[in-house]
C-alpha positions as CSV (number, residue, x, y, z in Angstrom):
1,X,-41.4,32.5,23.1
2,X,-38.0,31.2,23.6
3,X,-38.2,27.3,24.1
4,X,-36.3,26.0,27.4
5,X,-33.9,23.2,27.0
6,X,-33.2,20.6,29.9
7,X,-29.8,19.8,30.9
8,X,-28.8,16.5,29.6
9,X,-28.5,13.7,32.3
10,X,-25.1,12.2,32.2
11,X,-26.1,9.2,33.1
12,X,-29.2,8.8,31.2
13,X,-28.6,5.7,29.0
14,X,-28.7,6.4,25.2
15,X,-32.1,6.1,23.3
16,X,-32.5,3.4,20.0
17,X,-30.1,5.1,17.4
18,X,-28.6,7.4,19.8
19,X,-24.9,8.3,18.8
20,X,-22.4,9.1,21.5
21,X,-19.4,10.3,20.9
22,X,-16.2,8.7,23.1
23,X,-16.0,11.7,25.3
24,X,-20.0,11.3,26.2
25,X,-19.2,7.4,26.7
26,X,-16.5,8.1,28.8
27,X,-18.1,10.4,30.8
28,X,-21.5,8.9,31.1
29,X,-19.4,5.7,32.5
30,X,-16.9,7.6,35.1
31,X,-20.7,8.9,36.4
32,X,-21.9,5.5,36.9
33,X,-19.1,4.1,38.5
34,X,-17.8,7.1,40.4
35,X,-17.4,5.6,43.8
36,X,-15.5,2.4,42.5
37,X,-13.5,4.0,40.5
38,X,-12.7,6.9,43.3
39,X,-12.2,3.6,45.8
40,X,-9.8,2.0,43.8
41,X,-7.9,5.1,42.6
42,X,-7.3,5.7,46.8
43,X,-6.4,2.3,47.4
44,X,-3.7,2.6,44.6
45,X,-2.1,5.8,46.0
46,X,-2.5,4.3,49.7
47,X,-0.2,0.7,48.2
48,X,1.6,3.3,46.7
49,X,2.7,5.4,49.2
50,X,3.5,1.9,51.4
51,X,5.9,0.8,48.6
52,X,7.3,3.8,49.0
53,X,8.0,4.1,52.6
54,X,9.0,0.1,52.6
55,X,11.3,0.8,50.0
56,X,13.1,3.8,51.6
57,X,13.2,2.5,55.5
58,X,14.7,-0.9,54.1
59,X,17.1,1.2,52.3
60,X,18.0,3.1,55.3
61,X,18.4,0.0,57.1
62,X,20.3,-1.6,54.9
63,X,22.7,1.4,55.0
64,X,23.1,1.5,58.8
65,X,23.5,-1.7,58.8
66,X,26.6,-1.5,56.6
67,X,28.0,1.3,58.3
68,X,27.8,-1.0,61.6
69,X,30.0,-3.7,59.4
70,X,32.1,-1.7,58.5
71,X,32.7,-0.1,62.2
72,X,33.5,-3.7,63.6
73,X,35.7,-4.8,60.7
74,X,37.5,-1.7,61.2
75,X,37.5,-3.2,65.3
76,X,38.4,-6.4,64.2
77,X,41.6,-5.5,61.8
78,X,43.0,-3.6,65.0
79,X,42.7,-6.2,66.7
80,X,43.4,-9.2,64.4
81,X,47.5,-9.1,64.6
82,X,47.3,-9.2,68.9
83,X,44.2,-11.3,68.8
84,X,45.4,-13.8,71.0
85,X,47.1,-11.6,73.7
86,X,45.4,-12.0,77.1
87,X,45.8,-8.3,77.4
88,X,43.4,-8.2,74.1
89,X,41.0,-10.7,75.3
90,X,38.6,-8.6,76.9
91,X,38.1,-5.7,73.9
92,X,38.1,-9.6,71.9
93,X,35.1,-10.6,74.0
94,X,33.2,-7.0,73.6
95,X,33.6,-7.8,69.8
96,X,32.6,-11.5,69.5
97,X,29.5,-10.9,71.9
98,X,28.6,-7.3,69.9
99,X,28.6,-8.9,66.5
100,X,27.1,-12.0,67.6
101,X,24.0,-9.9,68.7
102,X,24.3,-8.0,65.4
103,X,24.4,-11.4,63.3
104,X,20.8,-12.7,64.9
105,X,19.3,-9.7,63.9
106,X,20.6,-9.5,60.0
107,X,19.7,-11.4,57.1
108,X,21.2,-11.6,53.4
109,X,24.4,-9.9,52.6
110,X,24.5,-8.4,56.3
111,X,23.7,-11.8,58.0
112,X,26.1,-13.5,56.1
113,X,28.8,-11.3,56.4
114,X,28.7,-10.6,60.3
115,X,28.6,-14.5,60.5
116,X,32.1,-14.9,58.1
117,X,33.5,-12.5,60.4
118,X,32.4,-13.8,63.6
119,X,34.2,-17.4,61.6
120,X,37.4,-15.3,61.0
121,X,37.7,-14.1,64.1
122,X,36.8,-18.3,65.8
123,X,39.8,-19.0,63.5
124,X,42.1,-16.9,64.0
125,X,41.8,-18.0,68.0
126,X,41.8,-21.7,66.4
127,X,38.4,-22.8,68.4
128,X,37.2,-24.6,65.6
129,X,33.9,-25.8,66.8
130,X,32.3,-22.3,67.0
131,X,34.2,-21.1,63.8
132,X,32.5,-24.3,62.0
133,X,29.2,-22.7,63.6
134,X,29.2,-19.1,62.7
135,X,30.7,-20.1,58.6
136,X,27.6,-22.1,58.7
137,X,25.4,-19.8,60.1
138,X,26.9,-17.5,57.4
139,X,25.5,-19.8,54.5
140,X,22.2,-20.3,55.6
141,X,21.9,-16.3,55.9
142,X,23.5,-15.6,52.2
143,X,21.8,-18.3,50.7
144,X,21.1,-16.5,48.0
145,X,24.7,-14.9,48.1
146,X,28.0,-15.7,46.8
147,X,29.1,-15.8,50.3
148,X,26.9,-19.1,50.8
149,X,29.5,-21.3,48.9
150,X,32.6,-19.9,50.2
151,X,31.0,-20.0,53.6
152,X,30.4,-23.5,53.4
153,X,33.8,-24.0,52.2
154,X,35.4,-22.5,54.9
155,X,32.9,-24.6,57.8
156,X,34.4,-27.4,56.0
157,X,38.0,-26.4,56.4
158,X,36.8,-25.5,60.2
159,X,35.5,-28.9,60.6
160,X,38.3,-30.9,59.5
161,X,40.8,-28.8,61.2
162,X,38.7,-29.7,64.3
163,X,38.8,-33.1,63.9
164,X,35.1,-33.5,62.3
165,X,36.0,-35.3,58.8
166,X,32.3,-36.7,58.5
167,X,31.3,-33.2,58.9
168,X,33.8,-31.6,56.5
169,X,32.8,-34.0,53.9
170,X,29.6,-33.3,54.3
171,X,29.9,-29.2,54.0
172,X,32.4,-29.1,51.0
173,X,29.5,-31.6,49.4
174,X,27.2,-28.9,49.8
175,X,29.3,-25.7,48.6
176,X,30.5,-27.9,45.4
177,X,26.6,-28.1,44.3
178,X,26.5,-24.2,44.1
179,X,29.6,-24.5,41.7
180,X,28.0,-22.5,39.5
181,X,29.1,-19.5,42.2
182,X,31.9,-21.3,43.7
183,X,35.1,-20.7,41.6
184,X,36.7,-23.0,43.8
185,X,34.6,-25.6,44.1
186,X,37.2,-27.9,42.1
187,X,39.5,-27.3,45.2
188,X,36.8,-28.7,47.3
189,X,35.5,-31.8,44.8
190,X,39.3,-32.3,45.5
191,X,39.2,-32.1,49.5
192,X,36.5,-34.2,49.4
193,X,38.8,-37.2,47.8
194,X,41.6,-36.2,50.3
195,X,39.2,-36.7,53.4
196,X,38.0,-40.0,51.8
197,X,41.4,-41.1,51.6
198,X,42.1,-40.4,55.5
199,X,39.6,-42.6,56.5
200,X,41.0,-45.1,54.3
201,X,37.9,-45.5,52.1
202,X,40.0,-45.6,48.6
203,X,37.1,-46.6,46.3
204,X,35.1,-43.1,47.9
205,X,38.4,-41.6,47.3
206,X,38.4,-42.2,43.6
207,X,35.2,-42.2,43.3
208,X,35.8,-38.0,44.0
209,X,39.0,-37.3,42.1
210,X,37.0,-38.9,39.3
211,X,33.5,-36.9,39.5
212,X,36.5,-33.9,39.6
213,X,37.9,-35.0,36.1
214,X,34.4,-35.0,34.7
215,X,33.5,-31.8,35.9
216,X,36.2,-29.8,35.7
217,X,37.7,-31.6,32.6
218,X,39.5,-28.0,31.5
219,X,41.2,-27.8,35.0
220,X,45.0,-27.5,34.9
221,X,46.1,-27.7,39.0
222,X,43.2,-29.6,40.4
223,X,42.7,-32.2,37.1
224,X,46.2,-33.2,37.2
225,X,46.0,-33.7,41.1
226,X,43.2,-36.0,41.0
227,X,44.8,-38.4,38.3
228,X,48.0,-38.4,40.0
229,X,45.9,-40.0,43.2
230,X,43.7,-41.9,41.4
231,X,46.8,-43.7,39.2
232,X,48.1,-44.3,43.0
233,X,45.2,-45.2,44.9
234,X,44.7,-48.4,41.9
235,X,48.5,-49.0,41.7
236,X,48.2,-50.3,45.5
């Protein structure tokens, strides 16, 4: 009479001196920790797939958001060389008040570079004020950009050019600590002597061509600059 053999249980554990190969141990623990494992394996395809779509619609974003960059630079260079005809201003106005709504609404490269044009564009009309705005505005959004430096730089030059020295100090300060960016920060060590010296403050004044001279000691324009002022500011 033939002998009937029972099915193993799977997830029986093993008797004293009970061998089980890695296969059986494998399988044995998969049975008693199906449901965690089957759990986790979902929520791994469900963070998956997320990544995934988060990924690809910030992608997409980023490219429509390019292509609408690119659409008013293209607006702007048509109108830069009539910018200030009164028969412009009102396709001027459309512009400014279109990209300004794009530049709320953008952050990083996007942010910073809508901002630098709105700048440009406050420039190239000479209202200084809001062109000292929007280049700041710039920086803050490309922080982590090169644009944040030579944003900075260019609020500065919009500051002094509208009459705001304190201010201009102040901003070409701030883009000569990212120097490490800023290929011209030298130039704007240099400014920062230049302003001291309109205000009449001559010790400030070399006090800044000097910091220049340790900084950029290799330096051939901006080097030479700043010892030519500092050998005149302590001649007087």
């Amino acid at each position: 009479m033939t002998q009937l053999v029972k099915p193993s249980n799977p997830e029986a554990l093993p008797q004293a001196g009970e061998s089980l190969s890695i296969g059986e141990g494998l399988n044995r623990f998969i049975q008693r920790n199906r449901k965690p494992i089957i759990f986790g394996a979902l929520g791994i395809f469900i963070f998956l797939i997320g990544f995934i779509a988060t990924v690809s619609i910030r992608e997409l974003l980023q490219k429509r958001s390019f292509s609408q960059l690119e659409a008013f630079n293209q607006r702007y260079d048509l109108l830069r060389v009539d910018l200030n005809e009164p028969s412009k201003a009102a396709d001027v106005q459309a512009l400014v008040d279109e990209l300004s709504l794009f530049a709320s609404k953008q952050s990083g490269y996007a942010g910073a570079r809508s901002y630098a044009m709105l700048g440009s564009i406050y420039a190239d009309k000479k209202a200084w004020e809001d062109a000292e705005k929007a280049w700041t505005h710039a920086a803050k959004a490309g922080a982590k950009t090169y644009l944040a430096a030579v944003s900075l730089s260019n609020a500065a030059f919009a500051a002094e050019e509208g009459g705001n020295i304190l201010g201009a100090i102040e901003l070409y300060r701030q883009s000569v600590s990212l120097k490490d960016t800023f290929p011209a920060a030298a130039r704007a060590q240099f400014s920062i002597g230049r302003l001291e010296e309109v205000q009449n403050h001559p010790e400030a004044a070399i006090e800044a061509y000097q910091e220049l001279l340790n900084t950029w000691p290799t330096d051939t324009v901006w080097t030479s600059l700043a010892q030519s002022r500092i050998l005149f500011l302590k001649s007087r």
